[in-house]
C-alpha positions in Angstrom: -9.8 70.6 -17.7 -11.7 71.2 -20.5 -15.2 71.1 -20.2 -17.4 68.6 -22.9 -20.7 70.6 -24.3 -22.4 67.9 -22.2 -20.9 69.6 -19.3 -21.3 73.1 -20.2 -24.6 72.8 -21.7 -26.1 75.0 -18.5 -28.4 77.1 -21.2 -29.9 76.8 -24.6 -29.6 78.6 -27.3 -30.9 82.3 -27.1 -32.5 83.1 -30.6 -33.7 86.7 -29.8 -33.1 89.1 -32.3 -30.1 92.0 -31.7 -29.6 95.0 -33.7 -29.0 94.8 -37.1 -25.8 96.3 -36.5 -24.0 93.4 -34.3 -25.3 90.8 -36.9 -22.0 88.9 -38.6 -21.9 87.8 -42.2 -19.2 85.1 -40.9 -16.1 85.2 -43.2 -14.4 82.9 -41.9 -12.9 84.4 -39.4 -13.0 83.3 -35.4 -13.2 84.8 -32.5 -12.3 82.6 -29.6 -13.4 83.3 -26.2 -12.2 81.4 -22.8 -15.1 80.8 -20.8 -14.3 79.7 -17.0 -16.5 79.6 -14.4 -17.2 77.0 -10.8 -18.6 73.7 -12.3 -17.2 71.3 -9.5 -16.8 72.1 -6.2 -18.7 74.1 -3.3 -18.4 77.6 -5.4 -20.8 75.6 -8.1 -23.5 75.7 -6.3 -22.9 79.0 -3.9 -24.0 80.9 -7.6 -20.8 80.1 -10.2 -22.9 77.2 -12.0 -25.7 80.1 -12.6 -23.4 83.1 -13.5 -22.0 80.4 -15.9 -25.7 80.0 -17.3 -26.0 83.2 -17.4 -23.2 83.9 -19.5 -23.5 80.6 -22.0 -27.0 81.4 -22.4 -25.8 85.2 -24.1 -23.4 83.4 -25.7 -25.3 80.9 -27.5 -27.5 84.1 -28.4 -24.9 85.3 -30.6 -23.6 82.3 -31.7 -27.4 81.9 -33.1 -27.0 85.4 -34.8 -23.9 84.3 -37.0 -21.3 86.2 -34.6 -20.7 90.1 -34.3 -18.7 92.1 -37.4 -18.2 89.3 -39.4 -16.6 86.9 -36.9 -17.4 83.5 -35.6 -17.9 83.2 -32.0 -16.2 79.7 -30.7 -16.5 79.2 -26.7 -14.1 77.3 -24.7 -15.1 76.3 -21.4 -13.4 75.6 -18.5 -13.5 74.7 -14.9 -11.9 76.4 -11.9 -13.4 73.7 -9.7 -13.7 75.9 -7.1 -9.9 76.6 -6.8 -7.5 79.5 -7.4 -4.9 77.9 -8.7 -7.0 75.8 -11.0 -8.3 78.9 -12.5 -4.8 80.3 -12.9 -3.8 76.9 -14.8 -6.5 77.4 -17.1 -6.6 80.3 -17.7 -3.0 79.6 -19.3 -4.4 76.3 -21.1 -6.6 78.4 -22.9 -4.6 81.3 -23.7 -1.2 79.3 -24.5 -3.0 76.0 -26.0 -6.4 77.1 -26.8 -5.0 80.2 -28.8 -8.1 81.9 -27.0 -8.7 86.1 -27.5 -10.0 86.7 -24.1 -11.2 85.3 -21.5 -14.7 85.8 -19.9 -16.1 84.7 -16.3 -14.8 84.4 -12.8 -16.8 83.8 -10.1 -14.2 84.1 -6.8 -12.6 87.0 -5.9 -10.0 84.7 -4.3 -9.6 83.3 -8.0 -9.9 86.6 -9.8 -6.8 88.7 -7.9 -4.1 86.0 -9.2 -5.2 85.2 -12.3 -5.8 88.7 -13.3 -2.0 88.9 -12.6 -1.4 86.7 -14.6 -3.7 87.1 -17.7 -2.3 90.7 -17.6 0.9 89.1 -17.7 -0.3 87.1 -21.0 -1.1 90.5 -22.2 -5.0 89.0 -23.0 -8.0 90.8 -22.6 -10.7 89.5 -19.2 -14.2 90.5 -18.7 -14.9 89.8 -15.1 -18.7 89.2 -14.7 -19.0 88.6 -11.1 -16.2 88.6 -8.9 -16.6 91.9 -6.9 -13.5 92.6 -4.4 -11.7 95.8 -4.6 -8.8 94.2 -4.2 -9.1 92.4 -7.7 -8.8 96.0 -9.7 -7.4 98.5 -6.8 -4.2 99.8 -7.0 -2.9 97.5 -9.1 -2.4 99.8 -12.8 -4.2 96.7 -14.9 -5.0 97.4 -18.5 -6.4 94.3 -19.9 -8.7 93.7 -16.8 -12.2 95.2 -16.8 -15.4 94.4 -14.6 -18.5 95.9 -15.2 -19.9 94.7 -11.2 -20.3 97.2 -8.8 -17.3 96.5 -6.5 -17.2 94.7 -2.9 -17.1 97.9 -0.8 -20.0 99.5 -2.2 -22.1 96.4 -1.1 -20.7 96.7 2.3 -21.3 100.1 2.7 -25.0 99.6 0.8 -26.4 97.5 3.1 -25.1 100.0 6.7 -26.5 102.8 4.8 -30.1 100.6 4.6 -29.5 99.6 8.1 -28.5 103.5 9.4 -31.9 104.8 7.5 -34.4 102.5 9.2 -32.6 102.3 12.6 -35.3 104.8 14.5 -38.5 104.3 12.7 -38.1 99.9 12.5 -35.9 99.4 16.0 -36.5 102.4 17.8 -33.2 103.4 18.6 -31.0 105.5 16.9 -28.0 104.4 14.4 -25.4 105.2 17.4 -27.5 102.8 19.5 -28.1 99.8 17.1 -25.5 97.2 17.0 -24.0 95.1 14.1 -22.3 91.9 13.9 -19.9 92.1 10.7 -19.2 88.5 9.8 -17.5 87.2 6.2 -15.4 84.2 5.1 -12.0 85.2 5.2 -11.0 85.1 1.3 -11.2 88.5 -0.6 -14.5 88.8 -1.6 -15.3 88.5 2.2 -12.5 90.4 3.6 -13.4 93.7 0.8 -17.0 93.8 1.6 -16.6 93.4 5.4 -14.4 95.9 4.8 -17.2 98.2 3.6 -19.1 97.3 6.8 -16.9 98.6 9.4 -16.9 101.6 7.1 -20.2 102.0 6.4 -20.9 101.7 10.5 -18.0 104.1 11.4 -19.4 106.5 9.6 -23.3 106.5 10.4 -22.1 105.8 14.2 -23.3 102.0 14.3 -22.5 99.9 16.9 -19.9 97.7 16.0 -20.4 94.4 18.2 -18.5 91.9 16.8 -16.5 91.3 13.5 -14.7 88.0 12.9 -14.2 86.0 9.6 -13.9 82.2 8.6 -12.9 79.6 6.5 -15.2 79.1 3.9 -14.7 75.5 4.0 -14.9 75.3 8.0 -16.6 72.3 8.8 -18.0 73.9 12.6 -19.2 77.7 12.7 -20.8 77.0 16.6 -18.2 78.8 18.2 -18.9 82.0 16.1 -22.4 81.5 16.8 -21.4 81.3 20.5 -19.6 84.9 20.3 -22.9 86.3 18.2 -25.1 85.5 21.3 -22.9 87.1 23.6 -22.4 89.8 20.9 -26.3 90.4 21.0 -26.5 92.6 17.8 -29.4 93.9 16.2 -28.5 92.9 13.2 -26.1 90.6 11.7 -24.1 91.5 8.2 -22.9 88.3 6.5 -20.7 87.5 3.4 -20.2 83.8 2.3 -20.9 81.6 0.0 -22.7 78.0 0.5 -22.5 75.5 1.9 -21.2 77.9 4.9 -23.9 79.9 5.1 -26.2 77.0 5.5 -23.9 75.7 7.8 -23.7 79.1 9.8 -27.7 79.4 9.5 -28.5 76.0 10.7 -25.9 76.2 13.9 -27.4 79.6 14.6 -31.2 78.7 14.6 -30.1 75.3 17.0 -27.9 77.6 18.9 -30.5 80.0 20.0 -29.4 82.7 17.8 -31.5 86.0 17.8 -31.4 89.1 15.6 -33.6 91.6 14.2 -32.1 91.8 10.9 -30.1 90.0 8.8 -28.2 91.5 5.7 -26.3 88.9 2.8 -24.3 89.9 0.3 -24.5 88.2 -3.1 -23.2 85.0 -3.4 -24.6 82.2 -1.5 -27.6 85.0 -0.4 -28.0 85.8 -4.3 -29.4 81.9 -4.3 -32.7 82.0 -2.8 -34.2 78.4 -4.1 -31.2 77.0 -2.3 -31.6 78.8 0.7 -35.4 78.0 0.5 -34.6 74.0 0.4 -32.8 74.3 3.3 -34.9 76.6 5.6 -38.6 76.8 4.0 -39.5 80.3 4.8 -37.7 80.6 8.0 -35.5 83.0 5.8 -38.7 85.3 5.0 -37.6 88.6 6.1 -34.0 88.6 5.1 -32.1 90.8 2.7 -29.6 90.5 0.0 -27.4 93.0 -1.4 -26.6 92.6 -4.8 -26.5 93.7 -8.3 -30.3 94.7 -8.9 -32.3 91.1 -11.1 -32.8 91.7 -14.3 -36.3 90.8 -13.4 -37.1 92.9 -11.4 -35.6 96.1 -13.3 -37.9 99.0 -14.5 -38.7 97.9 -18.2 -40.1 101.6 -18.9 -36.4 102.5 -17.3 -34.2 100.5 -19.6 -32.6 101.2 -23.0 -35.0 100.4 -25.9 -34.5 96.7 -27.2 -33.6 95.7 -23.5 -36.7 94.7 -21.7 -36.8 92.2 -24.8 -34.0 90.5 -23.8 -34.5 89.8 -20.7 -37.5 87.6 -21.5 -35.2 86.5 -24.5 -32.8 85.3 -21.3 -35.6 84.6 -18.8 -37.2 82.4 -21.5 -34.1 80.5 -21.9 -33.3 80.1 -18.0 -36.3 78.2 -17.7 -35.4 76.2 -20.5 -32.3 75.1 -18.9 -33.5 74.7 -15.4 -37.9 73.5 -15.8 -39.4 73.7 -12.1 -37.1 77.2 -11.1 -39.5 79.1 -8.8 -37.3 81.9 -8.6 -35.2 83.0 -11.4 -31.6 84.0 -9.5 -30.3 87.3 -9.6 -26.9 85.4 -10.8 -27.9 83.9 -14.3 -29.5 87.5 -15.4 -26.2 89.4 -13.7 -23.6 87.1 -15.5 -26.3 87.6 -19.0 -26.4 90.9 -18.7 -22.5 91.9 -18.1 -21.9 89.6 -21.1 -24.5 91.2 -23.4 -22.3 94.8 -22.4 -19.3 92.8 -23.8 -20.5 91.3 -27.2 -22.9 94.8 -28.1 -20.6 97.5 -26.9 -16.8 96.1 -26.9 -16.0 93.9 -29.0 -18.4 95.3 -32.6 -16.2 98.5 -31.8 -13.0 96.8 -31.1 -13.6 95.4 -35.1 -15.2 98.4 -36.4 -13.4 101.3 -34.7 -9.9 99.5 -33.9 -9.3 97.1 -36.3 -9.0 93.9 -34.5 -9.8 91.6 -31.6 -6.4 91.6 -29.6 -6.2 93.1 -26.4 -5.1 96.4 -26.6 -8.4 97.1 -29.1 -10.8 95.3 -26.6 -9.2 97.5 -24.3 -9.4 101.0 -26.2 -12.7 99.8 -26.9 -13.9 99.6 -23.1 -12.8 102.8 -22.3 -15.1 104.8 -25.3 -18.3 102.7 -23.3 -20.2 105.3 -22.6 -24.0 104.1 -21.2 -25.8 106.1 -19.1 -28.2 104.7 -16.1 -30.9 102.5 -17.6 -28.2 101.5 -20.2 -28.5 98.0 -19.0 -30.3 94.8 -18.1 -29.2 95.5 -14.7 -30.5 99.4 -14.5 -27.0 100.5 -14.0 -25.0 102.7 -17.0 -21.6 101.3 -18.0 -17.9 103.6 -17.7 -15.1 102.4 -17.2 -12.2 104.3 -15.1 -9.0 104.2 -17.4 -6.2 104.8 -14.6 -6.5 106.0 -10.9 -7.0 103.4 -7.8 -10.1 101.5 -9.8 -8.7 101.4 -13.3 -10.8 98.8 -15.1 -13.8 99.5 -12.7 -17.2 100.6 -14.2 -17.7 103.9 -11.9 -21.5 103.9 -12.8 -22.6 100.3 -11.4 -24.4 100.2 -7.9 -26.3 97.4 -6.1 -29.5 97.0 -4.8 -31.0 95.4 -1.4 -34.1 93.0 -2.4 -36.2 91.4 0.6 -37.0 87.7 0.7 -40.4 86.9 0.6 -42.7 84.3 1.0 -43.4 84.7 -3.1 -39.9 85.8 -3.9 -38.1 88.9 -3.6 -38.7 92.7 -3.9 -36.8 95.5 -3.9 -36.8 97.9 -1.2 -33.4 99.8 -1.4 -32.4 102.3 -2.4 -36.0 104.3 -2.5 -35.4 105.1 -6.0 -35.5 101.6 -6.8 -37.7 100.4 -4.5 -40.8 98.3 -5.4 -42.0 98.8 -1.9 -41.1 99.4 2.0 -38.9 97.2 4.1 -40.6 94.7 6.7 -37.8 95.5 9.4 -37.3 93.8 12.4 -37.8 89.9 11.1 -41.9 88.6 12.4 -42.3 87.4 15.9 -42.7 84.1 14.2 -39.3 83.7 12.2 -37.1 81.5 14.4 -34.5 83.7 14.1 -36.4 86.6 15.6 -35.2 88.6 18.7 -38.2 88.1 21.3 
C-alpha cells in the first residue's frame, strides 16, 4: 500500500544548510527512493513510526536543498504494517512498479532477513537504518545490502559487559555469583541479541538463571513472570518490542516480580514517553542499550557541521510531534544513518561512479571511510566488503543510557559516560528486590 503524504507526513521539512558540495542544480534528472517503514500495526508504535520520522525528516532536508549532484530526490513511502511478508510485497511494488533506485528503512529484523533476500535478488541497492540482527547480514555473501547499526550481538554482549563491571561494587557479589534472566520475543531481532546475552554471561561467568523467549504478539506473559520469580535473578535482560513489554512489565509488577536491575535493548525500551505513560516513573532506574541519541552525543566530539544538524533534526522533531518531553533515541538514529546515505554514498556514487544503480551505491559504500566522531551518533562509518558481516559497518557500537526521572543519561561505556550508574533500582521502585 502506498502511503498518501497525509500519511507519511511524520516530519517537516528540514531547511538546514549542507555543504556546498551535496547541493544539486536539478537537471531534470530523478532519483527515486523506496521508503518503508511500520505505520500500522503494533511495530508502529514499539519505535518504526519514529525511525520513519527520523528518516523523512532528513529526507525532506534534501529535498529542500534541490537534491544531491544534480538529481531530484522523489520519496515513495510505504507500509510494512507490521508484517514480513507485507514488507517483502512492497518492497517489489516499488522496485517493479515504482521503478524505485533503492530502497531505505526497515524497522524488524523479522522483516529485514527476507526481504533482503529478495531485494538482493532484484539486484537493488537497501540501506537498513534500524533493524539490527546478525542474522540479517551474517553469512549470507549480500552485496546490495548495507546497515550502518551496530549489530544485535553487540547489544547483547554490551549490556553483560555493564552488568559484569558493576557486579561487586553495586550488588556485592561477584560476576560468577550474580544471576541473569535472558528473556526476548522469539523473532530475530530477539533471538540475535539474546544470543549475545548467553555469550556475554558465559564469558564473564554470570549466572545464567533462566532464558526463555515469546511471541511478540502473546496476549498472557504471567507464566513467564511465574518462572522469573522462581528464577530469582539479579537482573533481568529483556528484548521486545511494545505492546509486550508493557504487557510483561505490568504482569511482573502485579505478580510480585523483584530484581535489582533491568537491562532493554532498543526497541520498545528506545521509547521512553511511551514507557512513561504506562508506568510514571516506576521505570526510573532502568537501562537501555542502544545506538547512543544524537542528543546526547559529545558536540565538541563530532565532525564539524554535525552538531548543527542535530538541532537542524531536533528542531524539526518537535515540529512534527509539539508536547515530546523526550526526544527518542529512534527519530535521531533513523536521521542520522540517513544523513550517512545522502552525504557520503550516493554524491560519490554520481561523482566517482557514474550513476545511481546498485552496483555504484554499492562501490560507493565500501570507499566510506569515517572515523569515530564521524557521525550524529558518535560512531565512524566502514563498511566490511566480504567475510561473515559483509555489508556491516565494523566501526558502529551502542551505548547503555539510564532512565531518569528528567530523562536519560549515559552511563556506559565510561568513555561515553555523562555520569555513574544508580545500580541496584531504589528501595522505592516497585520493581525493587527488598
Amino acid at each position: 500500500m502506498r502511503l498518501t503524504r497525509r500519511q507519511a507526513a511524520a516530519g517537516l521539512t528540514a531547511a538546514a544548510m549542507i555543504p556546498a558540495a551535496f547541493r544539486a542544480d536539478a537537471q531534470g534528472r530523478v532519483f527515486k527512493i523506496g521508503v518503508i517503514y511500520d505505520y500500522s500495526g503494533p511495530l508502529a508504535g514499539g519505535g518504526s513510526a519514529l525511525h520513519a520520522l527520523g528518516a523523512k525528516i532528513m529526507i525532506d532536508h534534501f529535498i529542500a536543498q534541490g537534491g544531491v549532484e544534480g538529481y531530484r530526490i522523489e520519496a515513495i513511502y510505504a507500509d510494512a504494517q507490521s508484517k514480513p511478508e507485507v514488507a517483502i510485497n512492497e518492497s517489489v511494488r516499488l522496485i517493479e512498479q515504482e521503478k524505485v533506485d533503492m530502497l531505505l528503512g526497515f524497522f524488524s529484523s523479522a522483516q529485514c532477513v527476507p526481504a533482503a533476500a529478495r531485494i538482493e535478488q532484484l539486484r537493488k541497492f537497501m540501506w537498513i537504518t534500524t533493524c539490527i540482527a546478525s542474522t540479517v547480514l551474517e553469512n549470507r555473501n549480500l552485496r546490495f545490502v548495507f546497515r550502518t547499526q551496530p549489530a544485535g550481538r553487540q547489544f547483547g554482549e554490551a549490556s553483560t559487559d555493564f552488568i559484569a563491571a558493576h557486579a561487586k561494587e553495586k550488588f556485592g557479589k561477584d560476576p560468577k555469583d550474580t544471576a541473569v534472566a535472558i528473556i526476548y520475543e522469539d523473532g530475530a531481532y530477539g533471538v540475535d541479541v539474546s544470543r549475545g546475552n548467553e555469550e556475554g554471561a558465559k564469558r564473564h561467568g554470570l549466572k545464567i538463571a533462566l532464558k526463555e523467549g515469546y511471541s511478540a504478539t502473546a496476549p498472557d506473559l504471567s507464566a513467564l513472570v511465574t518462572k522469573l520469580r522462581r528464577a530469582r535473578p539479579d537482573v533481568i535482560l529483556h528484548t521486545g518490542y511494545n505492546p509486550d513489554i508493557t504487557l510483561f512489565l505490568r504482569q511482573a509488577r502485579e505478580g510480585g516480580l523483584r530484581f535489582r536491575a533491568l537491562v532493554g535493548h532498543g526497541a520498545g525500551y528506545g521509547v521512553p514517553d511511551k514507557l512513561r505513560e504506562a508506568f510514571g516513573n516506576d521505570v526510573v532506574g532502568f537501562f537501555n542499550v542502544d545506538p547512543i541519541s544524537i542528543w546526547q552525543a559529545n558536540p565538541a566530539a563530532l565532525a564539524p557541521g554535525l552538531a548543527d544538524m542535530v538541532r537542524t533534526v531536533g528542531e524539526a522533531y518537535d515540529k512534527a510531534q509539539p508536547g515530546t518531553t523526550v526526544r527518542s533515541a529512534h527519530v535521531g538514529m533513523a536521521a542520522s544513518n540517513t544523513y550517512v546515505f545522502f552525504t557520503q554514498v550516493l554524491p560519490r556514487a554520481i561523482r566517482e561512479y557514474g550513476g545511481v544503480d546498485a552496483e555504484a551505491l554499492r562501490k560507493a559504500a565500501l570507499d566510506v571511510d569515517l572515523p569515530e566522531g564521524g557521525t550524529m551518533l558518535g560512531f565512524g562509518v566502514r563498511f566490511n566488503g566480504d567475510g561473515a558481516m559483509a555489508g556491516q559497518n565494523g566501526r558502529a557500537f551502542p551505548v547503555i543510557v539510564e532512565y531518569t526521572a528528567e530523562g536519560t543519561d549515559v552511563v556506559w561505556p565510561r568513555s561515553q559516560a555523562k555520569r555513574a550508574a544508580n545500580l541496584p533500582l531504589p528501595a522505592g521502585n516497585p520493581y525493587a528486590l527488598r
